[in-house]
C-alpha positions in Angstrom: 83.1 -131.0 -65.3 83.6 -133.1 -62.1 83.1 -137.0 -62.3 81.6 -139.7 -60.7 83.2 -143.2 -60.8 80.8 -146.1 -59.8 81.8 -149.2 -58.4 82.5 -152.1 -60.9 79.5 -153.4 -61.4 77.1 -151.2 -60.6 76.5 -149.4 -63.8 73.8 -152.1 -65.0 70.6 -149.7 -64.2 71.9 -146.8 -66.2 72.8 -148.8 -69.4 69.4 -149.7 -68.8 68.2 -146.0 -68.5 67.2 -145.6 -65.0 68.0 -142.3 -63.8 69.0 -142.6 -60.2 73.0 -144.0 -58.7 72.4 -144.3 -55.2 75.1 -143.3 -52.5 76.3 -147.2 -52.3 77.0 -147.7 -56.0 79.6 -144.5 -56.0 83.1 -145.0 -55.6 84.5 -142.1 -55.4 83.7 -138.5 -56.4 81.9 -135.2 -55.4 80.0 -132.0 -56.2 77.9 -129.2 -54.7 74.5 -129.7 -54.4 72.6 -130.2 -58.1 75.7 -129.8 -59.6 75.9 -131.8 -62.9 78.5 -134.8 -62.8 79.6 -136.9 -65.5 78.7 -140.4 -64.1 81.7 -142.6 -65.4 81.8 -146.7 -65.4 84.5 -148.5 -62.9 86.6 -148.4 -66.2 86.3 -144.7 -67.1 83.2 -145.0 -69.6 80.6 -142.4 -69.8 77.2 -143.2 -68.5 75.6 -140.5 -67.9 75.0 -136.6 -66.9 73.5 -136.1 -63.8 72.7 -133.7 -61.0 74.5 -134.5 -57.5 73.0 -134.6 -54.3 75.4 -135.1 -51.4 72.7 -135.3 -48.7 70.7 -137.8 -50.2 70.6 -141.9 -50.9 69.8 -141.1 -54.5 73.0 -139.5 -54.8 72.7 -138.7 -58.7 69.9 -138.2 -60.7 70.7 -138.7 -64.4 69.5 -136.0 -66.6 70.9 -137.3 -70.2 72.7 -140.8 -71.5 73.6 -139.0 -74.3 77.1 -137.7 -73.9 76.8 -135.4 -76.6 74.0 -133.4 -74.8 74.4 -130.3 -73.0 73.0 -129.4 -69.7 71.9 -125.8 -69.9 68.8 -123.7 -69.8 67.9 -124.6 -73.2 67.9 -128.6 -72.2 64.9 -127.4 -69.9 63.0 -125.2 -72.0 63.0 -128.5 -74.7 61.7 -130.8 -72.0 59.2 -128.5 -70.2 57.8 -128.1 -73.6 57.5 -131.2 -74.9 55.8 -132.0 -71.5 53.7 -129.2 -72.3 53.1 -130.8 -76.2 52.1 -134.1 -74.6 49.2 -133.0 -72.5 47.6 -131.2 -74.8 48.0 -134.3 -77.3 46.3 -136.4 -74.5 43.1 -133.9 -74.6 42.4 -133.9 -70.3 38.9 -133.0 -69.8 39.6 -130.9 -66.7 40.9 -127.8 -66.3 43.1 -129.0 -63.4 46.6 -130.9 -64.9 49.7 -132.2 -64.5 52.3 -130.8 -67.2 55.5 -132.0 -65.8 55.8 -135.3 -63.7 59.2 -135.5 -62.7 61.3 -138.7 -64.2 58.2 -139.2 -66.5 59.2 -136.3 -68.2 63.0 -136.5 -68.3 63.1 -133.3 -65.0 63.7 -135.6 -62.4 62.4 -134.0 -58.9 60.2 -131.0 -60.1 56.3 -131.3 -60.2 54.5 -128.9 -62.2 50.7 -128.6 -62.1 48.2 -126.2 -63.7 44.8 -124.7 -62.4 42.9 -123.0 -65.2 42.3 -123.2 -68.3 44.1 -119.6 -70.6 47.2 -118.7 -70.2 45.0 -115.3 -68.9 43.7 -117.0 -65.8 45.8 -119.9 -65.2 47.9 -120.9 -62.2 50.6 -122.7 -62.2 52.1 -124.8 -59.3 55.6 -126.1 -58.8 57.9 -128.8 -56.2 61.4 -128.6 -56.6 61.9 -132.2 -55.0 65.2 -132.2 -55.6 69.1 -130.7 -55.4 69.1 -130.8 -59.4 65.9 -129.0 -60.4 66.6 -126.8 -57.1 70.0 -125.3 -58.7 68.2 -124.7 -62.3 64.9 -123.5 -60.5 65.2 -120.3 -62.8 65.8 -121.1 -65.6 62.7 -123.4 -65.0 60.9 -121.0 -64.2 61.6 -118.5 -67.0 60.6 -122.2 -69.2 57.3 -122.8 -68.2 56.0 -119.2 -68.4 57.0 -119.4 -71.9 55.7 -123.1 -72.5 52.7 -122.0 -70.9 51.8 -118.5 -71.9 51.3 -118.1 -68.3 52.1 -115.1 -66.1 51.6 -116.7 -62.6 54.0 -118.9 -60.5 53.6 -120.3 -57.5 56.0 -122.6 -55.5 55.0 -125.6 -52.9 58.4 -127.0 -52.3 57.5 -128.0 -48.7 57.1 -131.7 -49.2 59.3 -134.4 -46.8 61.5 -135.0 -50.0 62.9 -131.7 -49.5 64.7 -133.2 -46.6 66.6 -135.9 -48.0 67.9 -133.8 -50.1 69.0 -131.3 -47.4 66.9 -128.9 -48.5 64.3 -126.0 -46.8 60.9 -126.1 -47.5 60.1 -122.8 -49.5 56.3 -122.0 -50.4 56.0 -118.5 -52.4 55.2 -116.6 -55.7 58.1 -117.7 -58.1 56.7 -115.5 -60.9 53.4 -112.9 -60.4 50.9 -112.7 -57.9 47.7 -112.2 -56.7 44.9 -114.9 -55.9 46.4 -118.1 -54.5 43.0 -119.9 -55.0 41.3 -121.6 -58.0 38.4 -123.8 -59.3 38.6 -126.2 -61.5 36.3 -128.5 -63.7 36.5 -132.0 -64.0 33.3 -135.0 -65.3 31.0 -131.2 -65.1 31.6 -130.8 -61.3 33.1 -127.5 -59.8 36.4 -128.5 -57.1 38.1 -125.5 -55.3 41.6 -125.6 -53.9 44.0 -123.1 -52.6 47.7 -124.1 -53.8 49.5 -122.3 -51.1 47.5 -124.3 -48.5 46.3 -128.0 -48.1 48.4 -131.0 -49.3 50.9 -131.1 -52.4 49.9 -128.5 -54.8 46.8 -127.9 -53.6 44.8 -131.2 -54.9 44.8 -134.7 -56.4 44.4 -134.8 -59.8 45.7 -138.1 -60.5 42.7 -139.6 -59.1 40.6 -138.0 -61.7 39.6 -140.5 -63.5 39.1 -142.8 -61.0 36.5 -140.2 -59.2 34.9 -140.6 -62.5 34.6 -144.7 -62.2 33.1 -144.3 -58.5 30.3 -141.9 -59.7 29.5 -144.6 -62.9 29.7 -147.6 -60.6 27.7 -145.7 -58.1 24.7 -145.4 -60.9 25.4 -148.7 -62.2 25.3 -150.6 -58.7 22.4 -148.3 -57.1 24.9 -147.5 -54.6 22.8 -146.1 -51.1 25.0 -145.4 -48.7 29.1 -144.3 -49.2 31.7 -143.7 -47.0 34.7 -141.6 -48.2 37.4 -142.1 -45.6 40.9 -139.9 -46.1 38.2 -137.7 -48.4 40.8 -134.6 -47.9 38.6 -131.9 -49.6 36.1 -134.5 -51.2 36.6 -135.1 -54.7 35.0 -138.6 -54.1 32.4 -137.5 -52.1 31.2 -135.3 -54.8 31.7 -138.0 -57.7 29.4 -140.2 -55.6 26.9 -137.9 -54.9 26.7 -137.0 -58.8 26.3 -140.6 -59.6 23.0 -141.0 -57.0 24.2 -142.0 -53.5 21.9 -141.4 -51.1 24.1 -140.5 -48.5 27.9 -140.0 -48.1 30.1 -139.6 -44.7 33.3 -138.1 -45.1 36.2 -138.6 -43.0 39.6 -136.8 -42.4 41.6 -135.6 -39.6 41.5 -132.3 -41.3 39.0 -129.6 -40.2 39.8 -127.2 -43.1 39.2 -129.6 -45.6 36.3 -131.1 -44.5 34.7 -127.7 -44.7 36.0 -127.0 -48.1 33.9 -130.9 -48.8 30.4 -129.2 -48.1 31.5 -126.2 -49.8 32.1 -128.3 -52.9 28.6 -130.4 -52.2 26.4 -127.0 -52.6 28.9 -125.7 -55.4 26.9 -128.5 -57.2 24.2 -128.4 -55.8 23.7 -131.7 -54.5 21.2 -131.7 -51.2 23.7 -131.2 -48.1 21.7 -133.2 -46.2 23.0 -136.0 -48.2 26.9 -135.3 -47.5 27.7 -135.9 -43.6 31.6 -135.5 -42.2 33.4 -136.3 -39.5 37.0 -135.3 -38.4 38.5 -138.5 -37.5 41.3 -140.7 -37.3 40.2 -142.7 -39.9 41.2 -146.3 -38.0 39.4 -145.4 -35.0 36.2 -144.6 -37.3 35.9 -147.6 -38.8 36.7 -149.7 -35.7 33.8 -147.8 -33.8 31.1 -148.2 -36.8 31.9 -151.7 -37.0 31.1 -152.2 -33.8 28.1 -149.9 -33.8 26.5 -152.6 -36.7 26.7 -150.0 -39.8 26.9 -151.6 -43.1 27.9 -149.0 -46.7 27.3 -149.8 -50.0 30.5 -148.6 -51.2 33.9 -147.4 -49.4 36.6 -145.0 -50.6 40.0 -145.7 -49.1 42.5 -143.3 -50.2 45.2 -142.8 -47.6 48.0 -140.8 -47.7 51.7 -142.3 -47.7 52.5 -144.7 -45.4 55.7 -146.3 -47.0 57.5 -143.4 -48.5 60.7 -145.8 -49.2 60.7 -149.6 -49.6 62.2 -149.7 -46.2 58.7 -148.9 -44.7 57.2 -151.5 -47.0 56.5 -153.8 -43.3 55.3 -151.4 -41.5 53.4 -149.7 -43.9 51.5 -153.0 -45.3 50.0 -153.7 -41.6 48.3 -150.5 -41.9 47.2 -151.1 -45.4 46.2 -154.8 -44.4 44.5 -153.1 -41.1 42.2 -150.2 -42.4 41.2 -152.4 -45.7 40.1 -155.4 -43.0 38.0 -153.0 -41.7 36.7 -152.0 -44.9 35.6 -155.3 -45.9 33.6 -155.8 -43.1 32.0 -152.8 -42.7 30.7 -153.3 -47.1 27.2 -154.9 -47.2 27.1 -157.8 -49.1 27.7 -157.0 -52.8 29.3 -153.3 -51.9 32.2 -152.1 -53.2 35.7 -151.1 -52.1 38.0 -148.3 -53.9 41.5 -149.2 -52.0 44.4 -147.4 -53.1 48.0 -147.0 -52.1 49.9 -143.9 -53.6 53.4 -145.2 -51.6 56.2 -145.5 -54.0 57.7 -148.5 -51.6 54.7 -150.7 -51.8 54.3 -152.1 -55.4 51.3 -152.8 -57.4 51.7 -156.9 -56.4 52.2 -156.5 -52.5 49.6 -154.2 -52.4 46.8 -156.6 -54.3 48.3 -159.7 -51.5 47.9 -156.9 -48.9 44.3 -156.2 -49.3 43.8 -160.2 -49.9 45.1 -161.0 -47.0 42.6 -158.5 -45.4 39.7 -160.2 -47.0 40.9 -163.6 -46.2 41.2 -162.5 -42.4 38.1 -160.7 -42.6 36.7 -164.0 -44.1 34.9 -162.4 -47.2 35.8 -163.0 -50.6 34.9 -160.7 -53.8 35.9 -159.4 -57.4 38.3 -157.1 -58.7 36.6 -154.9 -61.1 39.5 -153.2 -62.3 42.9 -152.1 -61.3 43.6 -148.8 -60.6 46.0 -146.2 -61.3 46.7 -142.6 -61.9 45.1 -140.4 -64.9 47.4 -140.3 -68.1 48.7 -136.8 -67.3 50.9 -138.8 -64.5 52.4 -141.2 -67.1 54.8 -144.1 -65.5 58.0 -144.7 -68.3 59.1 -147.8 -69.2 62.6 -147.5 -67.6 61.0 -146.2 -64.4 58.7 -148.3 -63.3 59.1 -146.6 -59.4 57.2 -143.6 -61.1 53.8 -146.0 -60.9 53.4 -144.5 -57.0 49.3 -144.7 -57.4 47.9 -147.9 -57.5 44.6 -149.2 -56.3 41.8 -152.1 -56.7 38.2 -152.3 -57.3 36.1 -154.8 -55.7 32.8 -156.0 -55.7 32.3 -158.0 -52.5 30.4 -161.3 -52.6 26.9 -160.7 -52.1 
């Protein structure tokens, strides 16, 4: 078994049980890509096992602190089940979920989602994010079938990850075939995706439970007039629309997925003529309907990454701090905002003094309702706290 000797000094985070070494804190030592290391203290003590990555800043990932523990196929089949176990203890009501998230689940890297609800008819979706779960990806594979009962496969490891790792992107039937697209049910509405197009797996369902606030506040509230900006393929668009809005614009630079939004309004049959898009840089939108005078009731701002490290924390809080400044001003007095971030480098804190800041420039001031975050299927350990990537705010803006 090759070795890994830190620096003195930097074995502090594993004898707390993080699970990455980054390239700095190694000393000396080397192995192929997702090759398990035995990660060793300046003095020679065992810290942990771990998958290497030579192409990446997080140069191990830590699979076990327990020296006795063996890396094999049957390490993975234990975890993927137990990951498995715990969603069906949590009882989703949705037919769309997340059975392995990464870290969370002791498989740092690999994503696993599932779109249906029998073993018969399911789909399941997978992103090897990483050199480690890369190398095992069979064994994996063979795991969840059998975790699962499922027969069907499919791989999305195309995300920007894949790079740092040195890695391709490689989209494809793992296991099975057939149909690449599913529906799903989620708070009794009907969502559509296609996992081997559109972003990550196919679709977000760790904002599930948050689509289910918007369409409660949007009953409580009386909400008239919405406007869903980054709406992808319009997950919020439909929760407002089920909790009474009058009208909702949708906005995304996407084409496909704005079509696939008034697809999912008549798959619930919700008037059409209530559900208005617009492909749109989302910025530019807001700037224009600001100056135009239009006023909403309640805005959804749910853009994708713009810090994916803390080292585009800077940059990536002006563009928080400028689309949510736009935001405020465009809500009628007494509207309300859903503002998230899902960037792993911009913490729950900076992000509430980001979108203060906003307010206090836009000269408005208002409530938080309630913070936001991820549905439990996307569960955030206690010695990983970088696994809490979703965060977000609700606020009532000062009537």
């Amino acid at each position: 078994m090759k070795s890994i000797r830190l620096h003195e000094g930097r074995e502090r985070s594993l004898l707390k049980r993080h699970p990455w070494v980054f390239d700095g804190a190694v000393a000396r030592g080397r192995a192929d890509p997702g090759e398990t290391v035995r990660v060793e203290a300046a003095d020679g003590r065992f810290l942990a096992w771990g998958a290497f990555s030579p192409a990446s800043r997080i140069r191990v990932r830590c699979w076990s602190f327990d020296e006795a523990e063996r890396i094999d196929a049957a390490l993975f089949a234990r975890r993927i089940g137990r990951a498995v176990a715990l969603r069906q203890r949590l009882g989703v009501a949705s037919t769309g979920v997340r059975l392995v998230h990464g870290e969370a689940d002791g498989l740092p890297g690999l994503v696993v989602d599932r779109y249906g609800e029998g073993p018969g008819d399911a789909l399941l979706v997978a992103q090897f994010g990483s050199a480690g779960v890369e190398r095992w990806k069979p064994a994996i594979a063979d795991a969840l079938l059998q975790a699962t009962g499922g027969t069907r496969l499919y791989e999305r490891s195309d995300a920007s990850v894949r790079e740092l790792e040195g890695l391709p992107a490689v989209t494809g039937w793992l296991r099975g075939g057939g149909d690449t697209a599913a529906t799903i049910t989620e708070h009794g509405w009907r969502l559509t995706l296609d996992v081997a197009e559109g972003h990550k797996t196919g679709f977000y369902l760790d904002q599930r439970d948050n689509r289910g606030l918007l369409a409660r506040w949007v009953r409580h509230f009386g909400v008239g007039r919405v406007l869903n900006a980054y709406c992808y393929t319009g997950g919020f668009t439909v929760a407002a629309l089920a909790g009474g809005a009058r009208e909702v614009l949708s906005v995304d630079s996407s084409g496909p997925a704005l079509a696939r939004v008034q697809q999912h309004v008549r798959l619930n049959g919700f008037d059409e003529s209530a559900s208005r898009v617009a492909e749109a840089d989302v910025p530019a939108l807001l700037k224009r309907a600001l100056h135009d005078g239009e006023r909403f009731d309640a805005i959804v701002l749910d853009p994708p990454k713009f810090a994916p490290t803390a080292a585009h924390a800077e940059r990536a809080a002006r563009a928080y701090k400028h689309i949510n400044l736009l935001a405020l001003q465009l809500l009628a007095p007494g509207g309300l905002l859903l503002t998230f971030s899902c960037s792993g480098g911009v913490g729950a804190d900076l992000f509430h003094k980001i979108v203060a800041g906003a307010a206090l420039d836009a000269g408005v001031d208002g409530a938080i309702l309630q913070r936001l975050e991820g549905a439990p299927d996307h569960p955030t350990t206690m010695t990983f706290p970088e696994g809490e990537y979703l965060k977000g705010l609700a606020i009532l803006k000062s009537s």
